[in-house]
C-alpha positions, 0 to 999 in steps of 0.5 A: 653844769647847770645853774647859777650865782645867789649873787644876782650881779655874778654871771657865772656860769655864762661868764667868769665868777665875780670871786674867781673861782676857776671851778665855779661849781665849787663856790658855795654861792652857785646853786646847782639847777636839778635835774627834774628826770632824776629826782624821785617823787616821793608820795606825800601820805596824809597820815591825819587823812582817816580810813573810816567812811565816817566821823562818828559825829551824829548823822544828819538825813543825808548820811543814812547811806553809811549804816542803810547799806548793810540793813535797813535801819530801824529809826525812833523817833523822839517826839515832845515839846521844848524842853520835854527831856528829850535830849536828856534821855539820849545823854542818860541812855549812853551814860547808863550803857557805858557803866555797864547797863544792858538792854533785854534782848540785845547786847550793845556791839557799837556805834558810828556816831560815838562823837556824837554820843559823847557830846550828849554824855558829857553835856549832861552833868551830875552832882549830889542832888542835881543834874545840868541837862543839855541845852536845847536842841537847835530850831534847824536841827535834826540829828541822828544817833546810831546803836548796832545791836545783837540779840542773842542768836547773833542777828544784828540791827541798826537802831538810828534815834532821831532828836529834833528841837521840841520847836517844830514839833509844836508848829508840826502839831498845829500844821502839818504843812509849816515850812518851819516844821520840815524836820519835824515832817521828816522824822514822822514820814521816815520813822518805825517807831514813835516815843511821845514825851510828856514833861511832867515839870510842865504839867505840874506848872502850866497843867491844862495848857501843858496838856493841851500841848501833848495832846496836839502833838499825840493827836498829829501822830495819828495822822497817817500812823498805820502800825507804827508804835507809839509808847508814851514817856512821862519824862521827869518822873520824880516829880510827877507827884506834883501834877493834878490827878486830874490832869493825869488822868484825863490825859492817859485816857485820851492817849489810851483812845488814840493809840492802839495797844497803848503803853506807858512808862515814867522815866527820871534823871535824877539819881537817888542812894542805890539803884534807882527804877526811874533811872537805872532801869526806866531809861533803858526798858523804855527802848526796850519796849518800843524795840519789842514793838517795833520788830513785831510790827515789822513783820520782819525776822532780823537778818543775819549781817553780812561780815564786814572785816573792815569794821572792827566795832561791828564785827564784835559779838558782843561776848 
């Protein structure tokens, strides 16, 4: 047998043992040699290694694959200054679908971005009284979070919401052609659909110059706009009582001159005792109304999906 000593002076077994042991094979210092041709390989499973084609963290550009393979998605994109609520309004979105909350025409049937969703959920806090919103979206920043929805005749859409920092959209309104604006660009070149948010606080506090930023930015969207829809959000709505009349109403009569058919909604996070429209029903009448507008501007019947056994969250009805 093959081998040899854990006593590096022994010479076993090409000569006599150090211990004299006749059978050195059976002296518990020589170590056997394995004979590599009998020994089985066992396949090693990584059993921490996931099956799923995704991570359920918010989508960056490059991954649209993951949900454009099965249909085309629809992309909203989130456009507003710094700080507008933007962000706020995704986090208070999976908040309100998550206690039970639905849409009009669609029922919520999953999502490949549940991390994702979960990080904006559980960044946005509630108390009595108050709310801590999220910290701003990151300059370099362009995320996007995904909803599969059903209507009614069982037809499926992918709905993707693309949340860039308020920065870019700034230095986007100004020129279009910023080399710090490429997210802004992308959001605007790539979506169906746009929500203009207008912060109510801002205009409140700074008043004409918040305007003035609005209005850059609404007056960029119509740059190469087509029949893409633009719906308007007054985000932070339960203070809105607080901006001059005259700079609300200046500033919907310009937007109604920019924008065909134009519409708007006032939308709040604050919760007060009882149902609350700004918040309970706003938030989610908001992608309501620009889901409605969208498929129509489209020109497209949603199709029926192709059934994928592999994706539990998809292959769910909804009922």
């Amino acid at each position: 047998m093959k081998g040899k000593c854990k006593i590096p002076e022994c010479p076993a077994p090409d000569a006599a043992c150090h211990l004299g042991n006749d059978d050195f094979t059976q002296c518990e210092n020589f170590i056997p040699e394995i004979d590599e041709k009998k020994v089985k390989k066992v396949k090693i499973v990584d059993t921490n290694k996931s099956s799923i084609g995704w991570s359920g963290e918010a989508f960056t550009t490059d991954e649209l694959e993951i949900v454009s393979y099965r249909t085309s998605p629809f992309l909203i994109g989130i456009v507003g200054k710094a700080a507008a609520g933007k962000t706020s309004f995704l986090g208070m979105l999976y908040t309100l679908l998550l206690s039970g909350k639905k849409f009009k025409e669609f029922n919520f049937v999953g999502s490949k971005t549940t991390l994702g969703w979960d990080d904006l959920y559980h960044r946005l806090k509630f108390k009595a009284g108050n709310v801590t919103f999220p910290q701003p979206t990151p300059v370099n920043s362009n995320k996007l979070y995904h909803f599969a929805l059903r209507n009614n005749e069982q037809h499926l859409k992918d709905i993707l919401f693309a949340d860039a920092s308020g920065e870019v959209f700034s230095l986007w309104a100004i020129n279009r052609n910023d080399e710090s604006a490429e997210n802004a660009r992308w959001i605007y070149s790539n979506s169906n659909s746009f929500m203009l948010f207008i912060d109510c606080d801002a205009l409140s506090k700074d008043k004409n110059s918040a305007k003035k930023e609005v209005l850059l930015i609404a007056r960029q969207l119509t740059h190469d706009l087509k029949n893409r829809p633009v719906i308007a959000v007054w985000s932070k709505a339960d203070i809105k009582d607080k901006v001059l009349p005259k700079i609300k109403d200046t500033l919907k009569e310009e937007l109604e001159n920019l924008f065909t058919n134009y519409v708007e909604i006032d939308i709040s996070n604050f919760l007060e005792p009882g149902p609350d429209e700004l918040v309970h029903k706003n938030n989610l009448t908001a992608v309501d109304m620009i889901l409605e507008r969208m498929i129509v501007s489209s020109h497209l019947d949603l199709a029926i999906n192709r059934i994928d056994s592999k994706d539990l969250f998809l292959n769910y009805t909804g009922k």
